[in-house]
SEGU-791925 format. One record per atom (N, C-alpha, C, O): x, y, z; residue in three letters. Coordinates in steps of 0.001 Angstrom, whole numbers, padded with zeros to 6 digits, always signed. Layout:
REM residues N
XYZALA;...
REM end
This chain:
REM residues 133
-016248-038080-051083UNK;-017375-038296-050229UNK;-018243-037057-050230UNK;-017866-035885-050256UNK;-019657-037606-050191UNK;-020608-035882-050241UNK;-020717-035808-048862UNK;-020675-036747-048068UNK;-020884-034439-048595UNK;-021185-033554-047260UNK;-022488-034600-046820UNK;-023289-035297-047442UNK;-022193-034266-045267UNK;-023163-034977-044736UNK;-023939-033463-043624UNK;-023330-032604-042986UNK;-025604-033695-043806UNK;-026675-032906-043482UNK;-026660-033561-042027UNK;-026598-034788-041948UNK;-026720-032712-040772UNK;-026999-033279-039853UNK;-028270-032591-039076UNK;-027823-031631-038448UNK;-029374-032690-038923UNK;-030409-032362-038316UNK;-030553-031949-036847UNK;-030718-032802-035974UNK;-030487-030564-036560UNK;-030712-030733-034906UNK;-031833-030132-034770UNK;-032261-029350-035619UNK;-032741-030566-033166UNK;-033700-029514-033326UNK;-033741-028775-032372UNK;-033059-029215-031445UNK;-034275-027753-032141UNK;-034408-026455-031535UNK;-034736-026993-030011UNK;-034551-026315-029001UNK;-035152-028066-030027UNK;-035704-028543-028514UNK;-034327-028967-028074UNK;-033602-028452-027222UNK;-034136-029957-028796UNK;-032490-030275-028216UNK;-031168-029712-028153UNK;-030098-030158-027740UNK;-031532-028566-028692UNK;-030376-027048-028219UNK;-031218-026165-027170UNK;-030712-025124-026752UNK;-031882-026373-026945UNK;-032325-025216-025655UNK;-032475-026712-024255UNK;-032961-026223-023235UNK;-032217-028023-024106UNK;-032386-028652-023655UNK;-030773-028791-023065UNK;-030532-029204-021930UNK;-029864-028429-023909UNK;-028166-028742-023678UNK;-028184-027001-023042UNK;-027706-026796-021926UNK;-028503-026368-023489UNK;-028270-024898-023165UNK;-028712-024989-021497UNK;-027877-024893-020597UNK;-029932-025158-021303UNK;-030333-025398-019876UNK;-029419-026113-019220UNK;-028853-025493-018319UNK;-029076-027281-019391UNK;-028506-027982-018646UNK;-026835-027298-018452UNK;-026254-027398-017372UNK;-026478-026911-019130UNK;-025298-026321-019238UNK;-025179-024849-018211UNK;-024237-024502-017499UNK;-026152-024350-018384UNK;-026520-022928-017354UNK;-026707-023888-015638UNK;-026152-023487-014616UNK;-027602-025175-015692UNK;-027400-025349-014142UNK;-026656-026190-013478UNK;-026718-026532-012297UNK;-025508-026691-014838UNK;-024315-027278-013706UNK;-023175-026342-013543UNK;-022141-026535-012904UNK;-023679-024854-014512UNK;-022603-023393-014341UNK;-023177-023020-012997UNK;-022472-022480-012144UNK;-024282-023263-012827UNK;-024940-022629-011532UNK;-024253-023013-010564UNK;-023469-022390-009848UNK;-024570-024067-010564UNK;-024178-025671-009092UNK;-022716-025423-009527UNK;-022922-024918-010631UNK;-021735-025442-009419UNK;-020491-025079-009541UNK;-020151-023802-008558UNK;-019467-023742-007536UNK;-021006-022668-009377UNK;-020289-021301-008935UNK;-021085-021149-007544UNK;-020839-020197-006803UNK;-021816-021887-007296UNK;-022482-022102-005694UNK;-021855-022938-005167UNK;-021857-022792-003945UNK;-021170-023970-005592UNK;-020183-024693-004570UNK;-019402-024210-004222UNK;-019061-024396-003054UNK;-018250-022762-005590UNK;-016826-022220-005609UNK;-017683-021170-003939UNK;-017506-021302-002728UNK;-018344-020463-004552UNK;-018436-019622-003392UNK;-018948-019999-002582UNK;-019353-019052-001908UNK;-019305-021212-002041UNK;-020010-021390-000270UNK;-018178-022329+000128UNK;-017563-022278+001193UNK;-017804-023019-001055UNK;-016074-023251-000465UNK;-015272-021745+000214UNK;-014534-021744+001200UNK;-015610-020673-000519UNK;-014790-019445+000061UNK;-015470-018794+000822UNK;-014791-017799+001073UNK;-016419-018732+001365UNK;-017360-018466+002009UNK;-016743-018993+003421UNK;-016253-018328+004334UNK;-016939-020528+003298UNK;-016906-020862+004528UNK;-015449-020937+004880UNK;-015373-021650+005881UNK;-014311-020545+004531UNK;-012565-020454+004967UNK;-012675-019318+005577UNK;-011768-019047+006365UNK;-013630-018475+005430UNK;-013224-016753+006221UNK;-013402-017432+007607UNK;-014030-018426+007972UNK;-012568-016470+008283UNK;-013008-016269+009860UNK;-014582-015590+010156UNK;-015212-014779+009477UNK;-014882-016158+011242UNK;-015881-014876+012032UNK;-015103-014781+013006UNK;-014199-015377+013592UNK;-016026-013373+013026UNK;-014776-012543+014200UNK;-016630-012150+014822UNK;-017636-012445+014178UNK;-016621-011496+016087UNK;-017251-010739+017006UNK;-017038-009120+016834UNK;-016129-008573+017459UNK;-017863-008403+016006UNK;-017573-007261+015618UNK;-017144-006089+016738UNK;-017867-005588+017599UNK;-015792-005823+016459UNK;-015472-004993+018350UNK;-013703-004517+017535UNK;-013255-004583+016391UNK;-013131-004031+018936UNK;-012084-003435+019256UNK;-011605-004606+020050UNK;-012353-005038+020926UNK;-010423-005179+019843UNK;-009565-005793+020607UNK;-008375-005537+020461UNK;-007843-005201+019403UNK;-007699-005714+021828UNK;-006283-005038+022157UNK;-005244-006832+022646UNK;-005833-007890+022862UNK;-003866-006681+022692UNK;-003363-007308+023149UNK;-002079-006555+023702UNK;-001711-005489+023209UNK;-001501-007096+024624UNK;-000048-005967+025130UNK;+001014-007101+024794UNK;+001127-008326+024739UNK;+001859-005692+024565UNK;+003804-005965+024245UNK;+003913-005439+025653UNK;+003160-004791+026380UNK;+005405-006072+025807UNK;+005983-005140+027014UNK;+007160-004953+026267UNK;+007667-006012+025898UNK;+007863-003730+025869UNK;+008858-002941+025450UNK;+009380-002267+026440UNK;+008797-001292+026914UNK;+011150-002919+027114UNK;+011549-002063+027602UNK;+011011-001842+028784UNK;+010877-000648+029056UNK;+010521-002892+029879UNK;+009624-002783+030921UNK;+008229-001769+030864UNK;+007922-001207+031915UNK;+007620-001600+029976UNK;+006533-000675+029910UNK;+005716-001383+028616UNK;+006284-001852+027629UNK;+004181-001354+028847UNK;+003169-002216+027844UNK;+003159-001022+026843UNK;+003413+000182+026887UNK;+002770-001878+025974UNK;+002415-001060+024622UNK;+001145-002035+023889UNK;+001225-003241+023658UNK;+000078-001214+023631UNK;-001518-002090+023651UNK;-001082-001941+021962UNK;-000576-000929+021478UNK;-001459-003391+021096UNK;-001379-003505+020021UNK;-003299-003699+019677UNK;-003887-004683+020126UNK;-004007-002674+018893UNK;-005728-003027+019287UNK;-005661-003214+017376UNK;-005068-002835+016365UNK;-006712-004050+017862UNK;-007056-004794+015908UNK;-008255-004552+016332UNK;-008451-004672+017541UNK;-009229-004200+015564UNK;-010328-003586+015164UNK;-011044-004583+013906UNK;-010571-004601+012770UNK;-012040-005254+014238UNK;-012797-006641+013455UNK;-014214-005826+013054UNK;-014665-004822+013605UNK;-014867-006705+011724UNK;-015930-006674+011240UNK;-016562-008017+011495UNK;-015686-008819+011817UNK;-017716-008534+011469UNK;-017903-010226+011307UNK;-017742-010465+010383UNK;-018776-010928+009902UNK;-016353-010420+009176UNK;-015681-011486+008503UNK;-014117-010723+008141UNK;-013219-011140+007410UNK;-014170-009829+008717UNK;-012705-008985+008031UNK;-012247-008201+009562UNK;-012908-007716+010480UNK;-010819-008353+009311UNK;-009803-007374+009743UNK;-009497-005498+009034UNK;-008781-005077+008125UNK;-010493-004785+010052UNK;-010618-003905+009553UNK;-009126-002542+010063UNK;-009150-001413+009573UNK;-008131-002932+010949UNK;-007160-002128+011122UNK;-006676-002987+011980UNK;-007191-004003+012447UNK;-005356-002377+012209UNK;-004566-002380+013504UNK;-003178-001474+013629UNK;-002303-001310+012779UNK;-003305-000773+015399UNK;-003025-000202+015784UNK;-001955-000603+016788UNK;-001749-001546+017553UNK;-001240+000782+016369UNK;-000103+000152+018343UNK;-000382+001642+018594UNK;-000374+002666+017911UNK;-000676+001261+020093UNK;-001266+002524+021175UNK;+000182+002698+021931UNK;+001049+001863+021674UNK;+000394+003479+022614UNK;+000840+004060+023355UNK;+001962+003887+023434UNK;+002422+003737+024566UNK;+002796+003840+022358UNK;+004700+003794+022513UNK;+005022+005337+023119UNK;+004684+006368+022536UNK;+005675+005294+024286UNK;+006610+006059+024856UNK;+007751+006365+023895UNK;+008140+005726+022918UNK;+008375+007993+024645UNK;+009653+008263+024005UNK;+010334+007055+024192UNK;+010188+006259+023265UNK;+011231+006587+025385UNK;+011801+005811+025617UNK;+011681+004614+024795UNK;+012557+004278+023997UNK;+010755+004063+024959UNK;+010353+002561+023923UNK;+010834+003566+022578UNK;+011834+003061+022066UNK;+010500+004571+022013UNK;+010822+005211+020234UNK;+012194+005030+020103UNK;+012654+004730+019002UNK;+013111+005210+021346UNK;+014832+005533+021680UNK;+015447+004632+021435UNK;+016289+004636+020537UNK;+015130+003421+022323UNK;+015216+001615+022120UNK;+015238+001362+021176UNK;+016272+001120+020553UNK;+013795+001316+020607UNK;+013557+000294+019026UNK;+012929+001039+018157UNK;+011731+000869+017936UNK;+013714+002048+017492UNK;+013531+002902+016348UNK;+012926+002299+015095UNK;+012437+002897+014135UNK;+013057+000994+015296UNK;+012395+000652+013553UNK;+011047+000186+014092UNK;+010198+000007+013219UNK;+010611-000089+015574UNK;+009464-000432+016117UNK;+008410+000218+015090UNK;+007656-000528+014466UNK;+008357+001754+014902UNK;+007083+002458+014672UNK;+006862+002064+013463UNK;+005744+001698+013100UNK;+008537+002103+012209UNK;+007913+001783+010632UNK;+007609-000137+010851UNK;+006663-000481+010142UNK;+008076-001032+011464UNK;+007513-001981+011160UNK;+006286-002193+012006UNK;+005982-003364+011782UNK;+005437-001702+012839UNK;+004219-001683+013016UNK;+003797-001516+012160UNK;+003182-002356+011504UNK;+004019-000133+011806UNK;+003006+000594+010792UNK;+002966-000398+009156UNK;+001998-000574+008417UNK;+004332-000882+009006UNK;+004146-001749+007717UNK;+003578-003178+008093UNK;+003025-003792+007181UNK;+003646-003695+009180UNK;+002657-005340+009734UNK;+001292-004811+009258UNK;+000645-005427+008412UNK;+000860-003654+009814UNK;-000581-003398+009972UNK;-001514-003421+008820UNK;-002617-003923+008605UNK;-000447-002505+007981UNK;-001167-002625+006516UNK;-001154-003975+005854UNK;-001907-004324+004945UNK;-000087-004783+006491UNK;-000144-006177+005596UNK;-001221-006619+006516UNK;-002375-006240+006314UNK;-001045-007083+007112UNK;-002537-007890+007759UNK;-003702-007424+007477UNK;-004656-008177+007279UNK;-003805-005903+007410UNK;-005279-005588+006595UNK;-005546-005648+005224UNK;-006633-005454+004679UNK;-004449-005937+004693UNK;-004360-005824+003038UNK;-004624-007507+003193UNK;-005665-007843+002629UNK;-003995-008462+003750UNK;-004038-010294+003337UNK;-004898-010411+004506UNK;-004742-011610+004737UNK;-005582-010054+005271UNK;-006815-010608+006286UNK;-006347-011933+007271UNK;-006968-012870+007773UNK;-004746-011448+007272UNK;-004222-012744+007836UNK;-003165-012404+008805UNK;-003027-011189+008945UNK;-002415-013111+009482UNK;-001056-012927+010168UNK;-000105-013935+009767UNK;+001002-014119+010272UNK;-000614-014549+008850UNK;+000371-015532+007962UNK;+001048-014518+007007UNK;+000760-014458+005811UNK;+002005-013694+007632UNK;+003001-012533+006582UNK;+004578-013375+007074UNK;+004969-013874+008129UNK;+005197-013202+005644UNK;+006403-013588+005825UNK;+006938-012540+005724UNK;+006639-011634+004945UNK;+008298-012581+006981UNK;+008871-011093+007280UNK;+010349-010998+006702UNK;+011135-011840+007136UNK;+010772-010175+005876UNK;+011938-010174+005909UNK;+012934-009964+007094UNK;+012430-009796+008204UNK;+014579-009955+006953UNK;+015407-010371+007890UNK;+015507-008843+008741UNK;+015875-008977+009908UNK;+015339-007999+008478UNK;+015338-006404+009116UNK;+014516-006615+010227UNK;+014837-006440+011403UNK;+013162-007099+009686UNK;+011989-006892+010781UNK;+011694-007974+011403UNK;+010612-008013+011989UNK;+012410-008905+011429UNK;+012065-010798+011308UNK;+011078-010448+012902UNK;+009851-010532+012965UNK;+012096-010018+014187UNK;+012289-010109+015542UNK;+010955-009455+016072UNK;+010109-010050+016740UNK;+010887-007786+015561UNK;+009684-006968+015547UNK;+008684-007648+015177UNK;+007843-008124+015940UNK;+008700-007745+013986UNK;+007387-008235+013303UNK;+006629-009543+013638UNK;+005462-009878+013436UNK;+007977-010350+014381UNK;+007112-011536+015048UNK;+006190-010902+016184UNK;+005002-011178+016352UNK;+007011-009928+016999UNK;+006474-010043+018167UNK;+005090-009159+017567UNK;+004017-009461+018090UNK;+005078-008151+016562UNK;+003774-007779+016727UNK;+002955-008409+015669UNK;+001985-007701+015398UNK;+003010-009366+015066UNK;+002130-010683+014740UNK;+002092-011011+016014UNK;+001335-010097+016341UNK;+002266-011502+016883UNK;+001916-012333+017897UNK;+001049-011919+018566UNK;+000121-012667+018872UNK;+001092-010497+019029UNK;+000016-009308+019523UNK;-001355-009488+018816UNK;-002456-009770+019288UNK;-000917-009218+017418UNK;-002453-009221+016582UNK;-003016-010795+016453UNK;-004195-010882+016113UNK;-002427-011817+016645UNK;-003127-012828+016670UNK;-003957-013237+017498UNK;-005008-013870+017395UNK;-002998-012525+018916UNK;-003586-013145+020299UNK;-004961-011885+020288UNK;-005841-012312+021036UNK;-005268-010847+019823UNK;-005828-009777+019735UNK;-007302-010570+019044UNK;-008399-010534+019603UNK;-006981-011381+017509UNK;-007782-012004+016632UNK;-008318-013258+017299UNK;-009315-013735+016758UNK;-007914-013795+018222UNK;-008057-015351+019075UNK;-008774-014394+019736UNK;-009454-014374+018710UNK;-009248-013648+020384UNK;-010166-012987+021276UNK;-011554-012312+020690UNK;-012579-011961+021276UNK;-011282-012283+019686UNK;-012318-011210+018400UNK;-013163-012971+017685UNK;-014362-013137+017462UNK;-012485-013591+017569UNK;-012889-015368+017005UNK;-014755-015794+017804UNK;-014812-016250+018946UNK;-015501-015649+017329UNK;-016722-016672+017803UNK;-016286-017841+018109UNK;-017070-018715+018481UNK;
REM end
């Protein structure tokens, strides 16, 4: 069989090219107004929630942008509360960075910190339910 010549013309490759660029468009404007709209708004501020450790509060404060979790803190542990619950300070300090690192309090805790780490997820949520528009 001889080769077969197929004719295209220049109109009808810049006609597929266009069309091809604005359903890439309309796509990557749907992907991002879909992720767009899953973030939280938050009320840009300082919000606190309290633990009670050991009969005495301890202020857990999360610190918001209007769309991000920009820190969180535990204020005011006493000696006493440090004496009690010694792993209190490293699993704060390791919740905090996870929630600012995943923008979430959906962290799964291993079995060391299961007890801690609930209770101070629970702090920063009720902290984030207050920071929420």
């Amino acid at each position: 069989m001889g080769a077969k010549i197929y004719v295209i013309k220049l109109k009808q490759i810049i006609c597929v090219l266009v069309s091809l660029a604005v359903i890439a468009a309309v796509a990557a404007g749907v992907i991002f107004a879909l992720r767009r709209g899953s973030r939280p708004t938050y009320s840009p501020g300082v919000y606190t929630a309290c633990i009670v450790l050991h009969n005495s509060p301890v202020n857990v404060e999360v610190e918001v942008s209007k769309h991000s979790i920009e820190s969180v803190r535990v204020l005011e542990l006493s000696e006493t509360q440090q004496v009690f619950y010694p792993l209190f300070t490293t699993t704060a300090s390791d919740i905090a960075e996870r929630v600012v690192a995943e923008q979430s309090c959906d962290i799964t805790l291993d079995s060391e910190s299961a007890v801690t780490g609930g209770i101070i997820l629970d702090a920063v949520g009720q902290a984030l339910e207050k920071a929420k528009k």
